[in-house]
C-alpha positions as CSV (number, residue, x, y, z in Angstrom):
1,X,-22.1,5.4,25.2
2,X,-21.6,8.8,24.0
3,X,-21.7,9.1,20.4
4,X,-19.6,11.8,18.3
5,X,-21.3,13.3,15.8
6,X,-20.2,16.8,14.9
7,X,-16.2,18.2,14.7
8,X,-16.8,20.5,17.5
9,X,-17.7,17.6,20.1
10,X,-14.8,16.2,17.9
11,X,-12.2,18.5,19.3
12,X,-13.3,19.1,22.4
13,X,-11.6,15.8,22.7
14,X,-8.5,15.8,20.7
15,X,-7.5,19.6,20.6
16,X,-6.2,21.8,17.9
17,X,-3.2,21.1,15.8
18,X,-0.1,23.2,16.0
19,X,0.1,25.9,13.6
20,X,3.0,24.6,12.4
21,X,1.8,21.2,11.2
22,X,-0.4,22.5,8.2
23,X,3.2,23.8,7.0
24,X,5.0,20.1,6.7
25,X,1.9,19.5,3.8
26,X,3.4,19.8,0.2
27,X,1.9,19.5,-3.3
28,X,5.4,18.4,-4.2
29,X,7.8,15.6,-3.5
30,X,10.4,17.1,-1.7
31,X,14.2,15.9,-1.7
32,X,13.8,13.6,1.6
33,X,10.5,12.4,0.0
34,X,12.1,11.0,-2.8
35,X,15.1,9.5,-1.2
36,X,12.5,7.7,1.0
37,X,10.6,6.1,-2.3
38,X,13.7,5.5,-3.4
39,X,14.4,3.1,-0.1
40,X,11.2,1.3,0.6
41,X,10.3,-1.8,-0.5
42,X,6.8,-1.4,0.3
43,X,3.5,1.1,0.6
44,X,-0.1,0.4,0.9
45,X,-2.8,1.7,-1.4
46,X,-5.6,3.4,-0.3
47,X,-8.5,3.3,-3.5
48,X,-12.5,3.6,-2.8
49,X,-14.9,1.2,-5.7
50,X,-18.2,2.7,-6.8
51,X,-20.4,2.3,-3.9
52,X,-18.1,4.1,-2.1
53,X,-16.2,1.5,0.1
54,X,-12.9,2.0,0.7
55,X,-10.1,-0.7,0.4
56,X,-6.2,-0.7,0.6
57,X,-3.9,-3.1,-0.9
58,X,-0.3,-3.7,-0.4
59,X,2.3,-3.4,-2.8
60,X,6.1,-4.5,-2.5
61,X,8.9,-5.2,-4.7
62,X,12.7,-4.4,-4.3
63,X,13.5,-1.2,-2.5
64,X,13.0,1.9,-5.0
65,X,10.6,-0.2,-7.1
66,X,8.2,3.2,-7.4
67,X,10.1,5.0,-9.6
68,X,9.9,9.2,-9.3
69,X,9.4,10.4,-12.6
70,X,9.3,14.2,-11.5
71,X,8.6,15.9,-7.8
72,X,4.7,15.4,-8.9
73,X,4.6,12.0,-11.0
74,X,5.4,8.9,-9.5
75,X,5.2,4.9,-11.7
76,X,4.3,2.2,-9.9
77,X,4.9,-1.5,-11.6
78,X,1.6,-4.3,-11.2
79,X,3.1,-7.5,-10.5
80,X,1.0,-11.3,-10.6
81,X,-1.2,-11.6,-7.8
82,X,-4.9,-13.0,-7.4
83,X,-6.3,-11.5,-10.6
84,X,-9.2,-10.3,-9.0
85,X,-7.7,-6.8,-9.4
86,X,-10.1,-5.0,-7.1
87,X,-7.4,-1.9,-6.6
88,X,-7.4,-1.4,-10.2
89,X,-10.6,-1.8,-11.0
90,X,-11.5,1.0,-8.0
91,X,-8.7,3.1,-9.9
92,X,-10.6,2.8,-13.5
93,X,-14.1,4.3,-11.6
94,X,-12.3,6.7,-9.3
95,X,-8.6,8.0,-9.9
96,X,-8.3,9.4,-6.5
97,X,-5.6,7.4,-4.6
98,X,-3.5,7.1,-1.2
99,X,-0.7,5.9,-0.6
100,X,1.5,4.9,2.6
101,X,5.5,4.2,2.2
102,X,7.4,2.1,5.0
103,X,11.0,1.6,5.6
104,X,11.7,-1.0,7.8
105,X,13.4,0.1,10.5
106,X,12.4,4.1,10.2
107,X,9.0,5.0,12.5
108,X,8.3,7.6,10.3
109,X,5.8,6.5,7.4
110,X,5.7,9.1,3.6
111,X,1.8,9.7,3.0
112,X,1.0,10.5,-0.6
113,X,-2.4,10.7,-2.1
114,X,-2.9,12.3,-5.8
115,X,-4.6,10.6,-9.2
116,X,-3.7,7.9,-10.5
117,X,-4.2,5.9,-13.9
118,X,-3.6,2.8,-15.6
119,X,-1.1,2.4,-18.5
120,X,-0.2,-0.9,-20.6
121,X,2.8,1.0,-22.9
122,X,5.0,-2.3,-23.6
123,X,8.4,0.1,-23.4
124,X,7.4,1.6,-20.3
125,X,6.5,-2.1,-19.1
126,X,10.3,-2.9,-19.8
127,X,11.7,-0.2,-17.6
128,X,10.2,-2.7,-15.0
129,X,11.5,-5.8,-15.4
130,X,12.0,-8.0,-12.6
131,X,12.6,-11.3,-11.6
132,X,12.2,-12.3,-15.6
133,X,9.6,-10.3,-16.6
134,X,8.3,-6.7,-17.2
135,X,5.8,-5.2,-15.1
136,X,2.1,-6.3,-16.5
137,X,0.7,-2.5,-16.3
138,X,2.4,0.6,-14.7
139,X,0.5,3.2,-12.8
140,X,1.0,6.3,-12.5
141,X,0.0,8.3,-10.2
142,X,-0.3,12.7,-10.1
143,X,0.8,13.4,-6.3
144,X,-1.4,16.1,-5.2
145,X,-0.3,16.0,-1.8
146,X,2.8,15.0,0.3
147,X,4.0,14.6,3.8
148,X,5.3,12.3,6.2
149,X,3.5,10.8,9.5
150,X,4.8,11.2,13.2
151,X,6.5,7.9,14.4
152,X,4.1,7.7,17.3
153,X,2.4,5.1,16.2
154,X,5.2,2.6,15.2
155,X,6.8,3.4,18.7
156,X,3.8,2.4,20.3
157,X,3.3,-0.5,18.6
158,X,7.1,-1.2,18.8
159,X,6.6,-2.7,14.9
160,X,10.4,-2.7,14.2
161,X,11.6,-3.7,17.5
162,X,11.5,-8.1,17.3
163,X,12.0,-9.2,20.6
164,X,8.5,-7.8,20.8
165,X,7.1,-9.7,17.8
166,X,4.7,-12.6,18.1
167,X,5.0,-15.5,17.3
168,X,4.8,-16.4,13.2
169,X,0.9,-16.4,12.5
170,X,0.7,-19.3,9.5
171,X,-2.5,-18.4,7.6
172,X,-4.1,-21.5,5.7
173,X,-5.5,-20.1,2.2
174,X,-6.8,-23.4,2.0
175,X,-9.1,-23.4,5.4
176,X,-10.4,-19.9,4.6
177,X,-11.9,-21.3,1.6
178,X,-12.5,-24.3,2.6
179,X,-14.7,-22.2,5.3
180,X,-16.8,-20.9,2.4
181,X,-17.7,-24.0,0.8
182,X,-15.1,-23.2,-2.0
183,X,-13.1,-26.3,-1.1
184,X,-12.8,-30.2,0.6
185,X,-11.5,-30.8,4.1
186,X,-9.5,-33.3,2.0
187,X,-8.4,-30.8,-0.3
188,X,-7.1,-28.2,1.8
189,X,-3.6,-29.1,2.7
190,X,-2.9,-29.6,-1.4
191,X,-3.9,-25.8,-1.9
192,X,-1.8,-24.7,0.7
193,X,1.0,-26.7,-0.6
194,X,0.5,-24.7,-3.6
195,X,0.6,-21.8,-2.7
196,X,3.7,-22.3,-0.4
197,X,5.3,-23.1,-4.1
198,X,4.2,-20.2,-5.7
199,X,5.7,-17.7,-3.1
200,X,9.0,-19.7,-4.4
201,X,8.7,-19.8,-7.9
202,X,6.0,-17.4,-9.1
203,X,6.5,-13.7,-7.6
């Protein structure tokens, strides 16, 4: 097997962009940008921890949940989740973020990467209340770059066509701990139980 190790074997392979595509780059949000934020109900996070491994995390609320401050500052609110707060923790040791925004139903995908930084300000906490309760940081984020992704790869992988989904994979929380010793045979159905009633009761 032929390994690639340099960009020129690299390209050989794939080819050259078209001039054009360095142009659809911006350092701004632009107006279709913004109205896309302002429709998803969903991105995923792209941070990197201190010995350099990456991660990415999703993040979903109500459609328009990121708020656009200006065409270079977006807020993004921190709901309840596992507590082991990995993303933010990556964020506190390296501010260097990336983001992906989907739209169900839209192939094309809003890539955003800038700096990003954690704030606690109880007013600006407020502006994100949902479901009962304000937001339990905000983050904002400096976009340093903007531009949105070809649908090529949704179209191949048909993602928002559903007489081509598979069937409903149920994952067991439970068993995957269970599978590390941090849980009984016996007690695993009772976890997953619980869980099931926080997705009701506690987003």
């Amino acid at each position: 097997m032929a390994r690639i190790a340099d960009i020129e074997h690299l390209r050989r392979l794939i080819g050259e962009p078209s001039p054009q595509v360095a142009h659809k780059m911006h350092r701004r949000l632009t107006a279709t940008a913004r109205d896309y934020i302002a429709r998803s109900p969903l991105f995923l996070l792209g941070t990197v921890d201190a010995t350099g491994q990456p991660m990415v995390s999703p993040k979903g609320d109500p459609a328009g949940f990121v708020h656009v401050e200006d065409d270079t500052t977006l807020l993004v609110p921190e709901r309840k989740g596992n507590k082991l707060v990995f993303t933010l923790t990556n964020v506190l040791g390296n501010p260097r973020v990336a983001l992906i925004f989907l739209m169900p139903g839209t192939d094309e995908t809003l890539r955003v990467e800038g700096e990003a930084e954690l704030l606690d300000d109880p007013a600006l906490c407020e502006r994100f209340f949902e479901r009962g309760r304000p937001a339990l940081l905000v983050m904002r984020i400096r976009v340093t770059n903007c531009y949105f992704h070809c649908a090529k790869a949704f179209l191949r992988g048909s993602l928002w066509q559903p007489e081509t989904w598979p069937e409903r994979l149920r994952v067991s929380f439970g068993a995957e701990i269970a599978a590390n010793g941090g849980l009984g045979k016996d007690e695993v159905a009772a976890f997953d139980e619980a869980v099931q009633g926080r997705y009701r009761t506690d987003l």
